[in-house]
VEXLUMLUM-647674 format. One line per 4 residues: their letters; for each residue y, x, z of C-alpha. Coordinates in nm, 4 decimals, padded with zeros to 6 digits. Example, Ala and Ser with C-alpha at 12.3 -4.5 7.8 and 13.67 -1.06 7.14 Angstrom:
as = -00.4500,01.2300,00.7800 ~ -00.1060,01.3670,00.7140;
***
This chain:
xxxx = 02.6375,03.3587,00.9310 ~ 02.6167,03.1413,00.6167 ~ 02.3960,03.4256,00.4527 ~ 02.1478,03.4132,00.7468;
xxxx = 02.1174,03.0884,00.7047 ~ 02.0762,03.0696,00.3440 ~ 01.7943,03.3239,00.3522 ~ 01.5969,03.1442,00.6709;
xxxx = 01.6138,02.8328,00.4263 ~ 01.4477,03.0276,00.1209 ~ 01.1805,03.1996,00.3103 ~ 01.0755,02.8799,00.4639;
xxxx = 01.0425,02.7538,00.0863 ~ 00.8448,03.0820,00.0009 ~ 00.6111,03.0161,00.3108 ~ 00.5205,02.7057,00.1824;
xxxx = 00.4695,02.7983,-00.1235 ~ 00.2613,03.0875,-00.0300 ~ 00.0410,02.8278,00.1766 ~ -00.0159,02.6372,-00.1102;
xxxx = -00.1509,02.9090,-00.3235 ~ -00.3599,03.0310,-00.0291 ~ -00.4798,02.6907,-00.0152 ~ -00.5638,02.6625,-00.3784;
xxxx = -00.7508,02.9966,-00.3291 ~ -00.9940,02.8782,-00.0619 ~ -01.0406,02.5569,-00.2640 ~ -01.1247,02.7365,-00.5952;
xxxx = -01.3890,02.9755,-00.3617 ~ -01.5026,02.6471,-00.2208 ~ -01.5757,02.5399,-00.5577 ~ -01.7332,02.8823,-00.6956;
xxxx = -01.9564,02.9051,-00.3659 ~ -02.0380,02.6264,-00.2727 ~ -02.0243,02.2948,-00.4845 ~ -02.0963,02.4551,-00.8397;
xxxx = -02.4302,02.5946,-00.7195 ~ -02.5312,02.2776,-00.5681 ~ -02.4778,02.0760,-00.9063 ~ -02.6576,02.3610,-01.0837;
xxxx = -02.9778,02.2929,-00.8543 ~ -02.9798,01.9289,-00.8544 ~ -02.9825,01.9923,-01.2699 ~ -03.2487,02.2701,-01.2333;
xxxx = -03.4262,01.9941,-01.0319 ~ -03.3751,01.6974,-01.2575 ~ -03.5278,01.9251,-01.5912 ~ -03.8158,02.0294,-01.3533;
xxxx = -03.9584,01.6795,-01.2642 ~ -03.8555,01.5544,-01.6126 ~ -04.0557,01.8162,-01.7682 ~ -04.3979,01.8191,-01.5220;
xxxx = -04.7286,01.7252,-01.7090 ~ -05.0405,01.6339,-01.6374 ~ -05.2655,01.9408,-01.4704 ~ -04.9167,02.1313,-01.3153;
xxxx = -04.9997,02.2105,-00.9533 ~ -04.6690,02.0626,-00.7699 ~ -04.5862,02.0912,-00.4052 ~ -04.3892,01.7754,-00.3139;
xxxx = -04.0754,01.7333,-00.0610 ~ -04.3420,01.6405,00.2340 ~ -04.5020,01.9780,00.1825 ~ -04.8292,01.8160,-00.0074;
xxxx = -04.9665,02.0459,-00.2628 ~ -05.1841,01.8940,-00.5362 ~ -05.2505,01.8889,-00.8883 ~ -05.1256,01.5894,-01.1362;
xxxx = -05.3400,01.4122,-01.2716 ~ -05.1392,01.1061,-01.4145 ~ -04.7661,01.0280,-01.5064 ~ -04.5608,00.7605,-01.5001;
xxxx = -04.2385,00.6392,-01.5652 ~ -04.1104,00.6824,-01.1758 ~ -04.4032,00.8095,-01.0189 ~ -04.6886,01.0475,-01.0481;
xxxx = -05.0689,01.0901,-00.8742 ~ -05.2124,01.3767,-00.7391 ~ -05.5421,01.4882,-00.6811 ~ -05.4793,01.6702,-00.3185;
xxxx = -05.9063,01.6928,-00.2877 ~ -06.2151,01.6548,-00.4895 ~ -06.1308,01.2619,-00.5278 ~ -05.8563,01.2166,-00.3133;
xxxx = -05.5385,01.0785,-00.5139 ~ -05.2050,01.0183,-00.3662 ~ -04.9469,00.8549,-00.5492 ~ -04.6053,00.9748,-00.5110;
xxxx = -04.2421,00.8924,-00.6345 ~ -04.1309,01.1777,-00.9460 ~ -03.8365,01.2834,-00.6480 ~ -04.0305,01.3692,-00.4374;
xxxx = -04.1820,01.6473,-00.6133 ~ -04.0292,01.9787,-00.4686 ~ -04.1814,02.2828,-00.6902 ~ -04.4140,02.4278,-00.9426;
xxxx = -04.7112,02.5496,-00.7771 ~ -04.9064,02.6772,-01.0496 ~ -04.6917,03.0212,-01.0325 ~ -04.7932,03.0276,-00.6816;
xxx = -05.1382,03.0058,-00.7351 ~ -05.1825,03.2444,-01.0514 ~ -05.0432,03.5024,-00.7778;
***
């Protein structure tokens, strides 16, 4: 009876410690999957709009395409039309559009 005992007690320490590494598991895939690639595209994103110049075609956040035509220190103009300048916040530039447009 003692034995029975004994080993009920040291399987319930085993289960938790099986939990634990199954938790750590999911948390390192959480990592892998999910939060790594996020931080790599916010740092993709940050060197993009550091690195934009004047005459890049950009397509903003808002879906505006245009070309640059000045820079700033925190914002930057575009020439959407023949004339028509809009001037935007750097953050809110989305994506190189020259690419798109060579195509």
């Amino acid at each position: 009876m003692l034995q029975f005992i004994l080993l009920q007690a040291s399987s319930g320490q085993s289960g938790l410690i099986s939990n634990l590494i199954l938790l750590g598991g999911i948390a390192i895939i959480f990592y892998f999957f999910m939060i790594r690639p996020q931080q790599k595209k916010q740092k993709d994103q940050k060197n993009f709009i550091g690195a934009v110049k004047k005459g890049d075609m950009v397509v903003t956040v808002g879906g505006m395409h245009g070309k640059v035509v000045a820079l700033d220190e925190n914002s930057v103009t575009l020439e959407v039309e023949r004339g028509a300048r809009i001037k935007f916040d750097k953050t809110s530039i989305s994506l190189e559009a020259s690419k798109q447009y060579a195509k």
